[in-house]
C-alpha positions as CSV (number, residue, x, y, z in Angstrom):
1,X,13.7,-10.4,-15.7
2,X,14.4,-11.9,-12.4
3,X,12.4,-10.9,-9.6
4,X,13.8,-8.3,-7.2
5,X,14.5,-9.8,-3.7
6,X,14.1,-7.6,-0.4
7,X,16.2,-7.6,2.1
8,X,15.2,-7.1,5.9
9,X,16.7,-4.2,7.0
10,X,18.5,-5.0,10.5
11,X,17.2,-2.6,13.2
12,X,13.6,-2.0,11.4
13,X,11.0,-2.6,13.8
14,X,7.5,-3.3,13.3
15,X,4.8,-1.7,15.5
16,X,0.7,-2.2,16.0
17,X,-0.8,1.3,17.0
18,X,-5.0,-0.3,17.2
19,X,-7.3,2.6,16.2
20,X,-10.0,2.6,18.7
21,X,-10.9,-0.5,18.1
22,X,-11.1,0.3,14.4
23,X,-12.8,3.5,14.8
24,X,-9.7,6.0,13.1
25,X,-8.9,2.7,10.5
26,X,-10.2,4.6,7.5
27,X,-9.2,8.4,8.9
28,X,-5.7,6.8,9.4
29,X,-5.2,5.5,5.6
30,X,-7.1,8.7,4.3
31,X,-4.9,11.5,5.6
32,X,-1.3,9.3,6.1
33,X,-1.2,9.2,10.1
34,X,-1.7,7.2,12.9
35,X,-2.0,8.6,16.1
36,X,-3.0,8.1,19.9
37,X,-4.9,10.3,22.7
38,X,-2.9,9.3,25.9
39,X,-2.1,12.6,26.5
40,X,-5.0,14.8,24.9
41,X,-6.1,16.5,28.1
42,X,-2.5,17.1,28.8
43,X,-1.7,19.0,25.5
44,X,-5.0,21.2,25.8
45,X,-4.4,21.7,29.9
46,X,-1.0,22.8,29.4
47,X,-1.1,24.5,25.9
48,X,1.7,21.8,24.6
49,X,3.1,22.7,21.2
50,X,5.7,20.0,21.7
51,X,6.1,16.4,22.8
52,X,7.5,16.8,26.6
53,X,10.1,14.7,27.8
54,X,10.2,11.3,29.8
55,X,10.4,12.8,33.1
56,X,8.3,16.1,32.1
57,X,5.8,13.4,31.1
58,X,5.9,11.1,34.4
59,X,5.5,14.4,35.9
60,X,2.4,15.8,34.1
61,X,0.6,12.1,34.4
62,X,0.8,11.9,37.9
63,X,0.1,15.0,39.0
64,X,-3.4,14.6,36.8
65,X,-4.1,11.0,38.2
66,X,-3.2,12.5,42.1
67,X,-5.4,15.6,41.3
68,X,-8.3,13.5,40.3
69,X,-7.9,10.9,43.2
70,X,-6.9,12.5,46.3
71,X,-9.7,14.9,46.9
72,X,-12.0,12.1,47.0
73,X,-9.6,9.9,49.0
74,X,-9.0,12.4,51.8
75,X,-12.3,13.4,52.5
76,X,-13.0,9.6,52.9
77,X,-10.6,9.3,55.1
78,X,-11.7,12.2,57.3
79,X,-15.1,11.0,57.6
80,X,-13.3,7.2,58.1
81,X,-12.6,8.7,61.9
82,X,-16.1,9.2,62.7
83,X,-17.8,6.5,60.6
84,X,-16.9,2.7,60.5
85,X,-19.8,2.1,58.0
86,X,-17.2,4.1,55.1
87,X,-14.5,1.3,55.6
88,X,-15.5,-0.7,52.4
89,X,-15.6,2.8,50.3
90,X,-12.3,3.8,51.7
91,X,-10.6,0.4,50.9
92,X,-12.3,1.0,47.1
93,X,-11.1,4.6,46.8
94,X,-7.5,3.0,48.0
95,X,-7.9,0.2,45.3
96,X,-8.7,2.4,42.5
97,X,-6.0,5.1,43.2
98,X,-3.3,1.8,43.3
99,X,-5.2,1.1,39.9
100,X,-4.8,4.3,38.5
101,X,-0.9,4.3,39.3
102,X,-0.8,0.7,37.6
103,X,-3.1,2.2,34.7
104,X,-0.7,5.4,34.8
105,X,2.6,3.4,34.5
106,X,1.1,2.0,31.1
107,X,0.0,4.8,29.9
108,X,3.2,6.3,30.1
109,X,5.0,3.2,28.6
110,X,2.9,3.8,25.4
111,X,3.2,6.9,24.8
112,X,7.2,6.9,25.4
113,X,7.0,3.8,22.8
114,X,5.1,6.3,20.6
115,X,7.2,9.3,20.9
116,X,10.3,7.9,21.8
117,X,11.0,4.5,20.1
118,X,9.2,4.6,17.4
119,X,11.5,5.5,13.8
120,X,11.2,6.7,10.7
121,X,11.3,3.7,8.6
122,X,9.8,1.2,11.1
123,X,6.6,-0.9,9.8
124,X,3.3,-0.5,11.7
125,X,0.6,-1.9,11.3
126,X,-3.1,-1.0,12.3
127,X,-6.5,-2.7,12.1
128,X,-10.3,-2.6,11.8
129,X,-12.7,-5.5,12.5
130,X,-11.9,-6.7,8.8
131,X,-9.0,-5.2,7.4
132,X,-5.2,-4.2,8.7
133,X,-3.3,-2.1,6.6
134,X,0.6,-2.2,6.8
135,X,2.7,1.1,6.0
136,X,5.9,3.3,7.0
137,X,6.5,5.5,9.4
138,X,7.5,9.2,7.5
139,X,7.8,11.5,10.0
140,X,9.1,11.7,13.9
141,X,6.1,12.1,16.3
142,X,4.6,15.5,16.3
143,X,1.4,17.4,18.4
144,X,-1.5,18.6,16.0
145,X,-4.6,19.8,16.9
146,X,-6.2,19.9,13.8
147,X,-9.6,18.0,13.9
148,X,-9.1,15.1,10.3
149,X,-12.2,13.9,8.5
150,X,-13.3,11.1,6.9
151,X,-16.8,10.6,5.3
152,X,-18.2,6.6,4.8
153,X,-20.6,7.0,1.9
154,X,-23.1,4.0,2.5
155,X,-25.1,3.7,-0.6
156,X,-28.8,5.2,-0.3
157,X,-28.2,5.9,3.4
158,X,-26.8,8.9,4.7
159,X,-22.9,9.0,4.6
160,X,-21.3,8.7,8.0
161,X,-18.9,11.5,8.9
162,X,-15.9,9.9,11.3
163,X,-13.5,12.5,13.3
164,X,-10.1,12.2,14.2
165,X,-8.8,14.5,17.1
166,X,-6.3,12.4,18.9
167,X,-3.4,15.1,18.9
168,X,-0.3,12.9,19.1
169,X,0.9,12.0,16.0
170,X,3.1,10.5,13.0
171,X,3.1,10.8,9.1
172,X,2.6,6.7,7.8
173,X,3.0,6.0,3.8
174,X,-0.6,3.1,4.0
175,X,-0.2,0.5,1.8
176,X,-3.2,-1.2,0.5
177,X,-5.8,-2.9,3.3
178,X,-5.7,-6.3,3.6
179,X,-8.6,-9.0,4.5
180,X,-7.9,-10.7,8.0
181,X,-9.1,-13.9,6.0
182,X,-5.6,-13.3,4.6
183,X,-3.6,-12.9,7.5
184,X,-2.1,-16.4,8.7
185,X,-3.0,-18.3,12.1
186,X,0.0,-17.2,13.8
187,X,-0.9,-13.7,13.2
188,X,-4.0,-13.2,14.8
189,X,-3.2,-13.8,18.4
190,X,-0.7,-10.8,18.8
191,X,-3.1,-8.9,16.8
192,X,-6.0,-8.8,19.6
193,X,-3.4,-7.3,21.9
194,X,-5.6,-4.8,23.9
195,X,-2.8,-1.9,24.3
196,X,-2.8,0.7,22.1
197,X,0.7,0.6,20.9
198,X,2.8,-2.7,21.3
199,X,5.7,-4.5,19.9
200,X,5.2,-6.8,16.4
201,X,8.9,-7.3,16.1
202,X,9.0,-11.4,17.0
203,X,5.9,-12.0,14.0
204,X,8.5,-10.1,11.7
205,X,8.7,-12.8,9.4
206,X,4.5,-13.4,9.1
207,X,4.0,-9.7,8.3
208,X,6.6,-9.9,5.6
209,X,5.2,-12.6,4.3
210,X,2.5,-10.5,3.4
211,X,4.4,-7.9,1.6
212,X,6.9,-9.9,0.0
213,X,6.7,-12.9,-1.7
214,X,10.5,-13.9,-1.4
215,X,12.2,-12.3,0.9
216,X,16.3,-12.8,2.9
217,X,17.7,-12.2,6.4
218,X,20.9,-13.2,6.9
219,X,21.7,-15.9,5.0
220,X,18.1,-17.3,4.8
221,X,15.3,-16.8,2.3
222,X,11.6,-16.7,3.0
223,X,8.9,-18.0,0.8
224,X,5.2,-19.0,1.7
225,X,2.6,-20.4,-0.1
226,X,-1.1,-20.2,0.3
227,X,-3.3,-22.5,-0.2
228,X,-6.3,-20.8,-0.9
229,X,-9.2,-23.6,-1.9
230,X,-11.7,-23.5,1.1
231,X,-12.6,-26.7,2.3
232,X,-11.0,-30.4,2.5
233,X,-7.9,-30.9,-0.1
234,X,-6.4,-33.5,-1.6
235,X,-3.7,-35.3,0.8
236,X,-1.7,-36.1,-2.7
237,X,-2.0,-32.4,-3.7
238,X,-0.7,-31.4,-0.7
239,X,2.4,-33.8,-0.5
240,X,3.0,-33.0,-4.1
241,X,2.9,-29.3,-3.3
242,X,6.1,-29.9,-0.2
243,X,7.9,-32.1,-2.9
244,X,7.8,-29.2,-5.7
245,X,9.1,-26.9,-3.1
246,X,11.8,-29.3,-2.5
247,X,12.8,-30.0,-5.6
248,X,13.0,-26.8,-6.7
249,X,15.5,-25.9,-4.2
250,X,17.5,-28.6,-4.9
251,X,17.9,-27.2,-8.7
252,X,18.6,-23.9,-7.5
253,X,21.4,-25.7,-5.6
254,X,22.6,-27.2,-8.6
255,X,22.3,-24.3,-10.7
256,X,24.3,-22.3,-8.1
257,X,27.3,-25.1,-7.6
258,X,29.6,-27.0,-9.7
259,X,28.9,-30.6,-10.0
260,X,30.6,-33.7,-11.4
261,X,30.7,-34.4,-14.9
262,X,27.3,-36.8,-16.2
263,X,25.4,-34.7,-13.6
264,X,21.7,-36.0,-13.7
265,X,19.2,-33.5,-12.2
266,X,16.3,-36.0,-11.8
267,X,18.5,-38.7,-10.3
268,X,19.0,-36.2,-7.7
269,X,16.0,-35.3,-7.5
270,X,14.8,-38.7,-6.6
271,X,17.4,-39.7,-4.2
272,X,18.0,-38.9,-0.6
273,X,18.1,-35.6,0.6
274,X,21.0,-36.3,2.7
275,X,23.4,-36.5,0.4
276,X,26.9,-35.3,0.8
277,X,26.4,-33.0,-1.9
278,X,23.2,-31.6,-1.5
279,X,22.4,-31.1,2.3
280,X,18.7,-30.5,3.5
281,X,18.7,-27.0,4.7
282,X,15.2,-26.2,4.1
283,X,12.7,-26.2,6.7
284,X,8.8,-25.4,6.2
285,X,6.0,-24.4,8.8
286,X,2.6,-25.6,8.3
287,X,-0.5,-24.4,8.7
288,X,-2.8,-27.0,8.5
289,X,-6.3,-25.6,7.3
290,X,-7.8,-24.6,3.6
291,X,-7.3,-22.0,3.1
292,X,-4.0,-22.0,5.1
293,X,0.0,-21.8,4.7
294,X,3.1,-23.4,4.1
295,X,5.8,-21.0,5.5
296,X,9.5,-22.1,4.3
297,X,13.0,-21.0,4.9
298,X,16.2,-22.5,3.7
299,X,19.8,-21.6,4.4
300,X,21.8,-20.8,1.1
301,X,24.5,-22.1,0.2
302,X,27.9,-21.3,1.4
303,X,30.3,-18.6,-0.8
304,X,26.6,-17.6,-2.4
305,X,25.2,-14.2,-2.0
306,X,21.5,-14.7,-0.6
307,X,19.5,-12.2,-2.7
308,X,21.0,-14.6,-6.0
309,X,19.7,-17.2,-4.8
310,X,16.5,-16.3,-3.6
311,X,15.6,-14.0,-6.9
312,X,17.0,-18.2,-8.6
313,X,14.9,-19.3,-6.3
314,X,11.8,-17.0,-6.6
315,X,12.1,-16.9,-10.9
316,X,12.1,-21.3,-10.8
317,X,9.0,-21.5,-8.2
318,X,7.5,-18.9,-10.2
319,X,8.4,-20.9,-13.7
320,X,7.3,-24.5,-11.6
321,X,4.0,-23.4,-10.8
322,X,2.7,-21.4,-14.0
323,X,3.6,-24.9,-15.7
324,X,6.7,-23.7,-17.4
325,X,4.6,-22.1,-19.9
326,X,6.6,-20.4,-22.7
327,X,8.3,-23.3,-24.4
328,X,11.5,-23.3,-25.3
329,X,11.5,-19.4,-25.4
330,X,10.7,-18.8,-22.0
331,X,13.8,-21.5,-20.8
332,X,16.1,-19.7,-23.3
333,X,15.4,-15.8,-21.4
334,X,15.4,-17.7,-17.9
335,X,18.8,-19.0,-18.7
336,X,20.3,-15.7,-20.3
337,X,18.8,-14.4,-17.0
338,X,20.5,-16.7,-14.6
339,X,23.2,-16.6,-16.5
340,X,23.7,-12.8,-17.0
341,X,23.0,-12.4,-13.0
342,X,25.6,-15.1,-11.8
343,X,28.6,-13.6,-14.5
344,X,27.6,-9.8,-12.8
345,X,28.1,-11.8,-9.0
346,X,31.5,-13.3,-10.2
347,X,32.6,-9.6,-11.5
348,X,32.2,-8.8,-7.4
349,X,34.3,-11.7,-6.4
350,X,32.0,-11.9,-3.8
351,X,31.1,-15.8,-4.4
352,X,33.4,-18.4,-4.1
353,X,31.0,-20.6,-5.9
354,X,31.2,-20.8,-10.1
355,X,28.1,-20.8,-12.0
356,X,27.6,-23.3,-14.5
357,X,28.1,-22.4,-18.0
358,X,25.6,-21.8,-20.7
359,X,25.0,-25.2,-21.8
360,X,24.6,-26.9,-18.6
361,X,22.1,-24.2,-17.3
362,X,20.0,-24.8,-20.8
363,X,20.0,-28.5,-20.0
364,X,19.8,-27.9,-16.0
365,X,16.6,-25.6,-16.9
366,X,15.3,-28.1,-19.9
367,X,15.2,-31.5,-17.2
368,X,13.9,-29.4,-14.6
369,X,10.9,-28.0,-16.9
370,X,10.6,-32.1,-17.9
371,X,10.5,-33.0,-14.2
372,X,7.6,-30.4,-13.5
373,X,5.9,-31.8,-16.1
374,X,6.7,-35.0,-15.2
375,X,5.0,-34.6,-11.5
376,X,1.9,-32.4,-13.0
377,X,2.8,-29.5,-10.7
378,X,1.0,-27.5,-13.0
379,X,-2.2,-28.8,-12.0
380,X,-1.6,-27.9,-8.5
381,X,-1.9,-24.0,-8.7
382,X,-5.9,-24.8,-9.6
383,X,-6.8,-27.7,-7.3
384,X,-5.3,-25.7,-4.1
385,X,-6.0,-22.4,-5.3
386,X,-2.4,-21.9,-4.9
387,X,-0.4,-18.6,-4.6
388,X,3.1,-17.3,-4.0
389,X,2.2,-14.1,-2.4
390,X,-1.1,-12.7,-0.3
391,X,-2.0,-9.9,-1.8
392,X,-0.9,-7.1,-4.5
393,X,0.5,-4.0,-3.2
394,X,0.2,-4.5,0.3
395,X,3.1,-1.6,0.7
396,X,2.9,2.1,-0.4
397,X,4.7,3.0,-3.9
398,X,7.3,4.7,-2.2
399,X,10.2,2.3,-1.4
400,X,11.0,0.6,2.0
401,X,14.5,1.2,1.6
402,X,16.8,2.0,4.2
403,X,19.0,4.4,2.4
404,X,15.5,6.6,1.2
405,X,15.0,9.4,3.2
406,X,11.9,10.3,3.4
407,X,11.2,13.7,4.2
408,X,8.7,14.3,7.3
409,X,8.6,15.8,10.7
410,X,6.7,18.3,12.7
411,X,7.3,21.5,10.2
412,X,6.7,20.0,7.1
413,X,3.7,17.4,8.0
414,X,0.6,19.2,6.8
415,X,2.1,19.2,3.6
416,X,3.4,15.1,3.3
417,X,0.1,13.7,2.1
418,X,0.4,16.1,-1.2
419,X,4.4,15.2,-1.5
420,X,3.1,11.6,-1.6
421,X,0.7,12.5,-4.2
422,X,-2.7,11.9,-2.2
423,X,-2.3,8.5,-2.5
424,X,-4.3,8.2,1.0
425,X,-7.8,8.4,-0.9
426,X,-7.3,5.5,-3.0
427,X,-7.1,3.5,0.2
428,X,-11.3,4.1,1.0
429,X,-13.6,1.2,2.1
430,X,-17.1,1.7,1.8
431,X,-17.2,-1.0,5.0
432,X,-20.4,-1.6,6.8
């Protein structure tokens, strides 16, 4: 089968929420939340039982920060009258009340982003010192007092008990933790933001290259290998690597559009990219270390849907790099696939490009498997360690869909980590 293709949902965002400094990680992923403590004292102050609004909110945050500030301030100032030897302390009382409004503005920002922007649907993402764990938001924000557990067993020594008691809240679906050795160098900048909450969106296409293997926006597909061998590589491996990725695009091409009769894949192959015919429209990123990445995109072609050709794409990579093992077999279900898949596209009339007929796919597939031999790709998946994807179930079982709703809110939260099944326990780390 052909391998399914996601498609970025336009208008998902994706959101960090850091868990005191890694603290709540494991509480998090255990009972399906994330949540902050901006506004604790408020909620037990004032009795909350729901989220108040922006200006209710402005409203409750400064009166706390003026409450706390100005008793000290005025009496300063009083004795400031009588005694020039207070100046200094006056001038620092001043300073931190002005840093408390600046400290108060942020605060408020956050927990608006938290309450406010935040979807159901949208990614977050949240860390410890050697993990971050990707997941969905399931539930609008909601206000629980309710004290969660976690216990850290720790071998022979005596199991740590964590507690969670940040009241603000949402219901997350965790998908599996991943090792920060995985995550790529343009990753780990954003991720030592110091605020609480901020914005991912602009890295959208690093963290789904860490969920997906091949994925589309637009008209653009995503791919990314890693090259996972520690230590110095081989400059030929890694050329060879780039020029498999090439030419494997360049056969999806000519799988996906008609060509003129005595077409000869491995002439094309060999010639200039810029052909007429067959433009270059695939770009790759590279980051240069071992173990490191090679981020790619390319533009399909024109009059061809982009999941097609990205699950084309996805199913000759896959073929290329497991050194077309199968024989003759394997080429003959790939074909029926591509084959099958393009006839169902044509059905739509959605493509304005014809796919080639059974015989010229066999013998498109046969001198493609001949030209992977040809350049020993195969070998290159155990010389660079090389892989398609990060990392196995990096999302939840439930799907990321747009059109799922997923049930979740206030009311019903207590009871959303038994609708998912208590899949939240599978994700426990013994860490250290």
């Amino acid at each position: 089968m052909l391998p399914k293709v996601f498609v970025y949902p336009e208008g998902q965002r994706i959101w960090l929420v850091r868990a005191s400094g890694g603290k709540h990680f494991q509480n998090f992923l255990k009972h399906g939340v994330v949540a902050i403590a901006h506004i604790d004292k408020l909620i037990k102050k004032h009795a909350l039982k729901e989220i108040p609004s922006r200006e209710v909110l402005r409203g409750y945050l400064e009166a706390e920060s003026d409450n706390f500030f100005d008793s000290q301030l005025a009496a300063l100032k009083k004795l400031d009258d009588t005694s020039p030897d207070l100046e200094p302390d006056v001038e620092l009382a001043e300073e931190e009340y002005f840093e408390s409004k600046m400290s108060l503005a942020n605060r408020e920002a956050q927990v608006n982003k938290f309450a406010q922007e935040m979807r159901v649907g949208d990614l977050v993402v949240t860390l410890c010192k050697s993990h971050i764990a990707i997941g969905q938001f399931t539930s609008e924000s909601y206000i629980d007092e309710t004290v969660l557990k976690n216990t850290i067993y720790r071998g022979a020594k005596e199991p740590k008990v964590e507690y969670l008691d940040s009241k603000l809240r949402r219901n997350v679906a965790w998908g599996k933790p991943i090792s920060r050795e995985l995550l790529s160098a343009g990753l780990k900048k954003p991720l030592l933001a110091r605020n609480t909450v901020s914005s991912l969106d602009e890295y959208w296409d690093k963290i789904y290259s860490l969920i997906y293997p091949v994925f589309v926006r637009h008209d653009v597909v995503y791919f990314s290998n890693r090259v996972a061998r520690s230590g110095p590589v081989g400059t030929r491996n890694m050329c060879r690597l780039l020029d498999f990725v090439v030419c494997t695009q360049l056969a999806t091409d000519a799988l996906l559009k008609p060509t003129l009769p005595g077409f000869d894949l491995a002439k094309l192959l060999e010639e200039s990219l810029l052909g007429a015919d067959f433009q270059e429209r695939l770009t790759s990123q590279a980051e240069v270390m071992s173990p490191g990445y090679f981020h790619h995109a390319v533009r399909v072609l024109n009059g061809v849907r982009p999941e097609v050709y990205a699950r084309i794409l996805a199913a000759l990579l896959a073929f290329g790099l497991t050194g077309c093992q199968g024989g003759s077999d394997a080429l003959n279900s790939l074909s029926e696939e591509i084959v099958s898949t393009l006839q169902q596209e044509d059905m739509s009339q959605e493509r304005t490009a014809k796919p080639a007929n059974r015989d010229k796919m066999d013998k498109m597939l046969e001198e493609y498997k001949q030209i992977m031999d040809k350049k020993g790709v195969s070998s290159l998946t155990s010389s660079l360690d090389l892989k398609l994807a990060n990392v196995d179930s990096a999302l939840p079982s439930i799907s990321f869909s747009p059109q799922i709703n997923i049930q979740g809110s206030a009311e019903s939260s207590p009871q959303l980590k038994d609708q998912l099944g208590g899949a939240g326990e599978q994700f426990r780390l013994d860490l250290k």
